[in-house]
VEXMAR-932153 format. One record per residue (C-alpha): x, y, z. Coordinates in steps of 0.02 Angstrom, whole numbers, padded with zeros to 5 digits, always signed. Example, Ala and Ser with C-alpha at 12.3 -4.5 7.8 and 13.67 -1.06 7.14 Angstrom:
2
+00615-00225+00390
+00684-00053+00357
This chain:
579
-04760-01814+00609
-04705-02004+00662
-04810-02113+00768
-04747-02224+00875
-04757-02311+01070
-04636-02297+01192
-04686-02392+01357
-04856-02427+01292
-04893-02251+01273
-04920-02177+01099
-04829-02018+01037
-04825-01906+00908
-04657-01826+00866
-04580-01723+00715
-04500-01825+00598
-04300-01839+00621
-04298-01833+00796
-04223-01966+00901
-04302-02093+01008
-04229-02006+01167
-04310-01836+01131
-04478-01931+01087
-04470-01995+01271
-04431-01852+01347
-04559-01750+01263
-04661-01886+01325
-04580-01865+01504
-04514-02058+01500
-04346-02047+01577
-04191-02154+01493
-04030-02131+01553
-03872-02047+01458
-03704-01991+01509
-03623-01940+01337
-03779-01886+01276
-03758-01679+01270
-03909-01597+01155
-03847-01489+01028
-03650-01521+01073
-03613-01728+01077
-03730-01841+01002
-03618-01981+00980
-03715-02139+01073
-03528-02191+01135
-03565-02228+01310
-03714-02356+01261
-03811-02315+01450
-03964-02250+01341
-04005-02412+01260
-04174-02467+01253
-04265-02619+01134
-04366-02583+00972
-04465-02739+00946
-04421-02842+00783
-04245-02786+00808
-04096-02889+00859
-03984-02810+01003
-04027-02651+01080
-04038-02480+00999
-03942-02324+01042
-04069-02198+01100
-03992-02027+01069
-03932-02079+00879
-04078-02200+00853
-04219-02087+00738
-04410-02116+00782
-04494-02219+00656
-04659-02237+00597
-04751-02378+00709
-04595-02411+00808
-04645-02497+00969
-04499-02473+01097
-04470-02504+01273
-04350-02421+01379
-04359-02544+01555
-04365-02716+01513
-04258-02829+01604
-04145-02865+01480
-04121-02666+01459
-04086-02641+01631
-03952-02773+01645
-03896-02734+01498
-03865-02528+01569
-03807-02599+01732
-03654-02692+01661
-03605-02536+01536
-03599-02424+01702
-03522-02556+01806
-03366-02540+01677
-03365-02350+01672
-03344-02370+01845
-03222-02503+01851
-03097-02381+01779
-03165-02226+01894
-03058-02129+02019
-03136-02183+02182
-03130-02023+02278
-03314-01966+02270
-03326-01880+02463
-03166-01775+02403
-03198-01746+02227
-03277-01562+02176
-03419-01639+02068
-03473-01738+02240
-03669-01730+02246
-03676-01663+02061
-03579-01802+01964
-03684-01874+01837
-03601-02035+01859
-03639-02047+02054
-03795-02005+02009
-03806-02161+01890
-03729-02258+02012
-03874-02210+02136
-03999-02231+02012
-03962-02411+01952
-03907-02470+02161
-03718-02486+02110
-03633-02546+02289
-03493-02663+02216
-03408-02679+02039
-03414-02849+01962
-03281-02804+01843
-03117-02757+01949
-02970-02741+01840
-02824-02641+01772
-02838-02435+01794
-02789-02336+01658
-02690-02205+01765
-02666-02035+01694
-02551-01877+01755
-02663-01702+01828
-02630-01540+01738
-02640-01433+01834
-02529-01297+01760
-02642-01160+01695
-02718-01030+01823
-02890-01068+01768
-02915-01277+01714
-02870-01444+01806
-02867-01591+01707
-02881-01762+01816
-02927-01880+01687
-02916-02029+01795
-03098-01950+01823
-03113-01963+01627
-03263-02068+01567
-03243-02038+01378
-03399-01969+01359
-03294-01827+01227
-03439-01699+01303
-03286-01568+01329
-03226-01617+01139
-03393-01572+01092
-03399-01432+01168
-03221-01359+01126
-03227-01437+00940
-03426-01401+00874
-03479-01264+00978
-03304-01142+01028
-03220-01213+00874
-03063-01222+00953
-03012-01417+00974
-02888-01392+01098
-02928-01564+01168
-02969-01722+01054
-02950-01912+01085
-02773-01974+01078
-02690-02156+01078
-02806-02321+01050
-02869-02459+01147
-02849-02470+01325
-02738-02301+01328
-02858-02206+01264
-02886-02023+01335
-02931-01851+01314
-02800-01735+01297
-02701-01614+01192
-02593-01599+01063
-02434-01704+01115
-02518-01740+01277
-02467-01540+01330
-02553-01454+01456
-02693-01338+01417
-02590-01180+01476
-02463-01228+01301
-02589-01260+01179
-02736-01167+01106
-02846-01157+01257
-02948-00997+01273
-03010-01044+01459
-03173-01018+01416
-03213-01163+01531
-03350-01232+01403
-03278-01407+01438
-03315-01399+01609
-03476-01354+01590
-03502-01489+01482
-03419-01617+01599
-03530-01762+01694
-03378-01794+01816
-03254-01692+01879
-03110-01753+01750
-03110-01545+01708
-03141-01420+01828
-03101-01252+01893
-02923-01225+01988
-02985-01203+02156
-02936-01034+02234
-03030-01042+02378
-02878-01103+02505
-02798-00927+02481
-02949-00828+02508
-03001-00906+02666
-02807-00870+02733
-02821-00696+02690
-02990-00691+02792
-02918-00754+02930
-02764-00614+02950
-02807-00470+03022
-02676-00365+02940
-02745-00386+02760
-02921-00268+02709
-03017-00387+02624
-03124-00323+02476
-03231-00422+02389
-03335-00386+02197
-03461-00497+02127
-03501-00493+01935
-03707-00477+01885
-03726-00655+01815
-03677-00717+01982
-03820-00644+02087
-03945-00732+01960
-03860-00916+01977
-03775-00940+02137
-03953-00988+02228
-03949-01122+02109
-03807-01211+02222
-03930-01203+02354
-04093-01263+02281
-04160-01103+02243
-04254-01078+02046
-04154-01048+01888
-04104-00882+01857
-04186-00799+02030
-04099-00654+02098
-04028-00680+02257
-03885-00523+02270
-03959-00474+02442
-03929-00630+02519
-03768-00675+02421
-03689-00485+02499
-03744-00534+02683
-03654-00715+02647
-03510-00619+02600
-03509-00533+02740
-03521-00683+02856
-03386-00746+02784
-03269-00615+02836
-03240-00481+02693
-03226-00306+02749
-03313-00228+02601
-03429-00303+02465
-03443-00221+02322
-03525-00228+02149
-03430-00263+01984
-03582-00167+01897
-03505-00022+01965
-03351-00075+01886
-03456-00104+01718
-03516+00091+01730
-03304+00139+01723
-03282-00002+01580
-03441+00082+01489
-03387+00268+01536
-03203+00224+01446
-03297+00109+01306
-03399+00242+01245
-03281+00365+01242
-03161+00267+01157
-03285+00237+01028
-03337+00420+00995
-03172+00464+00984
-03137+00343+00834
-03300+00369+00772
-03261+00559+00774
-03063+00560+00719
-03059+00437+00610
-02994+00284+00714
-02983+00078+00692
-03159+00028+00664
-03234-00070+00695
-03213-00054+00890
-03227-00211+00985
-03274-00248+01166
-03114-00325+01280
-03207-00363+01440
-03196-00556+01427
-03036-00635+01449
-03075-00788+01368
-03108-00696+01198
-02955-00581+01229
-02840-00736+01236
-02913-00796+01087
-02884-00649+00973
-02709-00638+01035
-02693-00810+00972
-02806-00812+00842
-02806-00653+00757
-02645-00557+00811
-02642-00440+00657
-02817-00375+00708
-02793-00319+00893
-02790-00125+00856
-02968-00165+00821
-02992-00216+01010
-03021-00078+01129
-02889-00041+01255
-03021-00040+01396
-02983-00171+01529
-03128-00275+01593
-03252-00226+01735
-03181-00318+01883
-03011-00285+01835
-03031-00102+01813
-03143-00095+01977
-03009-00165+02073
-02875-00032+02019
-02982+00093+02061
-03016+00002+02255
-02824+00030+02266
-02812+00186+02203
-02950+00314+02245
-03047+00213+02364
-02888+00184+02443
-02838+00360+02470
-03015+00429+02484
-03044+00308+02643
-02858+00327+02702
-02836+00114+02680
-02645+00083+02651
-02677+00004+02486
-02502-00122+02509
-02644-00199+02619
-02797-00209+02529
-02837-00399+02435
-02963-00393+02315
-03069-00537+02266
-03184-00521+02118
-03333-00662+02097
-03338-00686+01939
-03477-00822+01824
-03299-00844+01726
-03144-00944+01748
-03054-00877+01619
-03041-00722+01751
-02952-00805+01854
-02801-00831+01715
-02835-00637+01669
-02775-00567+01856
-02623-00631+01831
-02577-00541+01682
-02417-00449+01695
-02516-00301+01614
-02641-00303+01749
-02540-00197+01880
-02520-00005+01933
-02402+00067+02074
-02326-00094+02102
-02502-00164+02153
-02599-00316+02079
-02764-00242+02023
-02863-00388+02086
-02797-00521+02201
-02879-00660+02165
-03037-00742+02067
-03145-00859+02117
-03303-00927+02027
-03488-00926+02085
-03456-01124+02092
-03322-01072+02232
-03419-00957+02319
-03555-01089+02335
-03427-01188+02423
-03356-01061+02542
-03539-01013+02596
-03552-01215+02638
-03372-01223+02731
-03441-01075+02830
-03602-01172+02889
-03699-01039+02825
-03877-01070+02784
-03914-00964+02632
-04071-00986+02583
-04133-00903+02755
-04017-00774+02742
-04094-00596+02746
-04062-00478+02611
-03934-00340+02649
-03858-00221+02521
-03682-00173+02432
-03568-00055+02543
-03558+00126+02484
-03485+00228+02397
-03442+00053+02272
-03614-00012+02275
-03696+00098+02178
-03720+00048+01995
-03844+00054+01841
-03963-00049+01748
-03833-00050+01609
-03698-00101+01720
-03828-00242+01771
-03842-00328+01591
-03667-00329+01560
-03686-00541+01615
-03778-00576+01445
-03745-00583+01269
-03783-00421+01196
-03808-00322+01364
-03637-00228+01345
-03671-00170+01162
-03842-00096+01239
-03753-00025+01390
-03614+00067+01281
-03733+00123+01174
-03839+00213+01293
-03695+00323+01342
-03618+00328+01164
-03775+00402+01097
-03823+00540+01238
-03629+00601+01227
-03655+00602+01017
-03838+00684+01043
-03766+00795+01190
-03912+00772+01274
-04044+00661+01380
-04091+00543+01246
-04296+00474+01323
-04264+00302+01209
-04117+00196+01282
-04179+00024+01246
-04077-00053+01127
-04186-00222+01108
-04124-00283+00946
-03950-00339+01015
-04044-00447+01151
-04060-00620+01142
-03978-00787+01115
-03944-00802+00946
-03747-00818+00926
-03734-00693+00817
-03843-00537+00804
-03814-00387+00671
-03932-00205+00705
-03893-00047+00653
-03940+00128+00756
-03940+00296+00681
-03869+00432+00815
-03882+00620+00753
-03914+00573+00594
-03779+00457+00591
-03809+00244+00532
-03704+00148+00669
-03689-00018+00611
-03669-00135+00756
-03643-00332+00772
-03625-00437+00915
-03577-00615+00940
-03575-00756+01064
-03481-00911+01073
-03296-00932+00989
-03363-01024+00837
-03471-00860+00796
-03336-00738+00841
-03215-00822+00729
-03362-00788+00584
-03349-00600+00629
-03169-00581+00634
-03139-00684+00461
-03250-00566+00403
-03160-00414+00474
-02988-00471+00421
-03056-00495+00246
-03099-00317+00244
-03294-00377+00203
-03366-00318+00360
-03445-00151+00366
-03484-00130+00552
-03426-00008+00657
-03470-00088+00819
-03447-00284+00894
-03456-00337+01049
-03378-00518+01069
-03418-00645+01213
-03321-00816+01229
-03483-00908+01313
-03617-00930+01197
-03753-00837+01273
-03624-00719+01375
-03566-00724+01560
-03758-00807+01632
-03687-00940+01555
-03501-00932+01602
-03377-01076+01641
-03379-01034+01825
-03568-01040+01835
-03660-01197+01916
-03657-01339+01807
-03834-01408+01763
-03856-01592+01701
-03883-01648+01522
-04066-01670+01568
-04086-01500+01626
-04012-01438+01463
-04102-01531+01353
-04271-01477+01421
-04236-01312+01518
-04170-01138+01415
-04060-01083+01567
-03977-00938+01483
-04153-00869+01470
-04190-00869+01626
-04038-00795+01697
-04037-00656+01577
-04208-00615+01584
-04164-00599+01792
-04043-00473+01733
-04161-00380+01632
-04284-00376+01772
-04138-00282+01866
-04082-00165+01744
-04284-00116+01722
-04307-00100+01909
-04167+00027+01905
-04185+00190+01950
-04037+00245+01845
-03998+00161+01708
-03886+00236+01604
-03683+00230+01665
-03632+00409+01646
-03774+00453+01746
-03730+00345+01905
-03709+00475+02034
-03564+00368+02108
-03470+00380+01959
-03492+00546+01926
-03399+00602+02081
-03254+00466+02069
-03221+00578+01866
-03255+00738+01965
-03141+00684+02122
-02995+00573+02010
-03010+00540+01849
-03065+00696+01782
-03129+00650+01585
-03149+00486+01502
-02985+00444+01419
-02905+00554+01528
-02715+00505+01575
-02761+00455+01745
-02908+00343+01660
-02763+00277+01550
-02655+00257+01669
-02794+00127+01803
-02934+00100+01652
-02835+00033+01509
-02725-00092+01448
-02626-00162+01296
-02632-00344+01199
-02504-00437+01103
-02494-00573+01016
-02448-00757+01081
-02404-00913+01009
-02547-01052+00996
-02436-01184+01037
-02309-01140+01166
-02213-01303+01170
């Protein structure tokens, strides 16, 4: 342990750590805006200086390690000034647009500039002015908003090990950008949305969809039909001031109604048809012989990767599509007919924690009968902001619940939203339709949890299933290096782009370095989902009553032709660098 003071207070810290965690475990606040714990720890922007006495200048916090008897002080005078001119620069070359920017009210800059009583720059001067990309569905790029922090290089580099973004030019023209200054839709950009999250501004945020929804609202003509993914329910309250992680899906479906839709439904329903096809998939290859191992295909993000990444593997993927997109073929297929709704008519809208979704709708492959399966996507992020257009006042909503017959879903549908929850949700169905019967042990608890990678193995009828699932890009490149070099034994993997799974998506509400540093926020959004799927009273897919008549009524059998025909999908590969 090292011993030192900070602000006349004495602390004891493990050794190695840095004088900013040494405060904060000591709840003494200093400032930082590039400052990112565990993804950019750099000490570029210079606003968490603070003095260590019998030092010249002032010493980087977040770099700086605690020593033995250091006496520091984080609020002297000369600190203050000292952080006051840094952020008065920042600002100086800052777009100016606060009121209409999307970060307004949770911009750590603004909130810097708040903090420290910033109402005029002292250093006025020459912009650096930069072009918007804007060209993918799912990522706008305004770095006129760009403060340099490299948080989204972190981010893309160290954790997703992608690096589809990376300082370019010197000096005064310095940026972030891509290679040869492309945009992100021509370079090797999963959409993960990782650098958003990891954004203090609004440089990088999600393409806002919101415009198109509200005009389809507004038309009587169009049947507006609206699914919401589980990690949504557990974080949109957080865009209203409600706890990390709480459940609010009874107020978030009687918002959804205010707003206009005609039907809300849940996308855990369409995670019951995703697990129905999943499982059977797997048997089947289990039983004949097929590619193993099987991987899941329900996130975008990680979809777009192996197609760029890994193109020679992609018979390993399974030809399920994901949740929302298979829930919204069947809205225009069987709900359609079963509710006599001309389905030319029908515009689905799927919530989703994700904006990689929103670049997966538009897939040419995602289309039956002429029809789009789903519409359009927007994030919990936008929902948050079409509840606040609407002058609704959420938090004193009253619960309602999802409209029948599309509301009905399981537990297992539920835990799809974290990392491991669709590996536990496939197996539950893989093993009763193995076992052939009503298996009383359906918890699969070894796959839970954050660790980004996460290896069990199961033995159903006598059989050793050797399953592995992974979180985060950087972790599912492990896996599939392994795969392609013919070392991996496992016959399962389920692969999620977001480390820690949807709770944690791109689209999700964006919490400040602070709050990441000190609170584990995929925790408590999963555990929320947990709660859910244990509340349950059915929590197994195949045994969702809802589901079982939409087989009986449509589809028939898992894997049947119709299935293929709404349920599944193809992948091919595409070029990392279209430019």
């Amino acid at each position: 342990m090292i011993n030192l003071k900070i602000d006349d207070k004495e602390i004891s810290v493990p050794e190695g750590v840095t004088i900013l965690e040494a405060a904060r475990q000591a709840n003494i606040d200093i400032p930082t805006l590039c400052y990112l714990k565990g993804i950019n720890q750099i000490g570029d922007c210079r606003m968490c200086i603070v003095e260590v006495e019998g030092r010249k200048g002032f010493a980087t916090s977040c770099i700086q390690k605690a020593e033995e008897g250091m006496v520091v002080h984080t609020h002297t005078p000369a600190v203050l000034e000292a952080r006051r001119m840094v952020l008065d620069l920042i600002i100086s070359n800052h777009a100016k647009d606060c009121l209409t920017c999307t970060r307004n009210g949770n911009c750590e800059l603004q909130a810097l500039a708040i903090k420290f009583n910033v109402l005029s720059i002292d250093y006025e001067g020459e912009r650096t002015k930069h072009k918007v990309d804007d060209k993918s569905p799912s990522i706008v790029r305004d770095f006129n908003k760009c403060v340099l922090c490299r948080r989204c290089v972190g981010a893309c580099k160290n954790i997703q090990n992608i690096g589809a973004i990376d300082c370019i030019n010197r000096g005064f023209e310095s940026c972030v950008s891509t290679a040869g200054d492309n945009s992100l839709a021509d370079v090797d950009c999963t959409y993960c949305g990782q650098c958003i999250e990891a954004c203090p501004t609004g440089a990088l945020h999600e393409k806002d969809d919101t415009a198109k929804v509200w005009m389809k609202l507004k038309d009587p003509e169009v049947y507006t039909v609206v699914q919401t993914a589980p990690a949504v329910r557990v974080a949109i309250g957080e865009e209203f001031g409600m706890p990390i992680g709480e459940n609010t899906a009874g107020k978030m479906v009687t918002a959804l109604r205010k707003l206009g839709f005609d039907k809300v439904f849940d996308t855990n329903t369409g995670a019951d048809f995703t697990i129905m096809e999943e499982a059977n998939e797997f048997v089947d290859r289990i039983s004949d012989g097929g590619v193993l191992p099987m991987i899941t295909s329900c996130c975008p993000a990680w979809v777009r990767f192996a197609e760029k990444n890994y193109p020679d593997q992609l018979e390993h993927l399974s030809s399920c599509k994901s949740p929302h997109q298979m829930f919204g073929a069947v809205i225009k297929s069987y709900y359609a007919k079963k509710f006599n709704v001309d389905p030319s008519k029908i515009y689905t809208v799927s919530v989703m924690p994700c904006i990689a979704k929103k670049y997966e709708c538009t897939r040419e492959e995602m289309e039956e009968d002429g029809l789009r399966d789903v519409d359009a996507v927007i994030t919990t992020r936008e929902l948050a902001r079409m509840i606040k257009q609407g002058n609704i006042e959420y938090t004193s909503l009253e619960d309602s619940l999802f409209d029948d017959p599309m509301g009905e879903a399981s537990g297992a549908g539920a835990i799809f939203g974290t990392t491991g929850g669709v590996m536990e949700a496939a197996l539950r169905t893989a093993a009763d339709t193995i076992e052939r019967k009503d298996l009383g042990q359906f918890e699969y608890k070894d796959v839970r949890g954050g660790a980004g990678i996460k290896k069990a193995s199961v033995t159903i009828a006598g059989r050793e299933i050797k399953v592995v699932v992974a979180s985060g890009l950087k972790n599912a490149r492990k896996i599939m290096n392994e795969i392609r070099a013919g070392k991996a034994d496992y016959d399962f993997v389920e692969i999620m782009a977001c480390p820690g799974g949807c709770v944690m998506g791109g689209g999700q509400p964006i919490k400040s370095s602070k709050i990441r540093s000190t609170v584990d926020v995929r925790e408590l959004r999963a555990n929320s989902l947990y709660t859910i799927d244990e509340k349950s009273v059915v929590r197994k897919s195949h045994e969702n009553p809802t589901i079982k008549t939409i087989y009986k009524e449509f589809f028939g059998e898992p894997g049947s032709e119709v299935a293929h025909k709404y349920l599944h999908t193809k992948y091919k590969k595409q070029e990392k660098y279209n430019i």
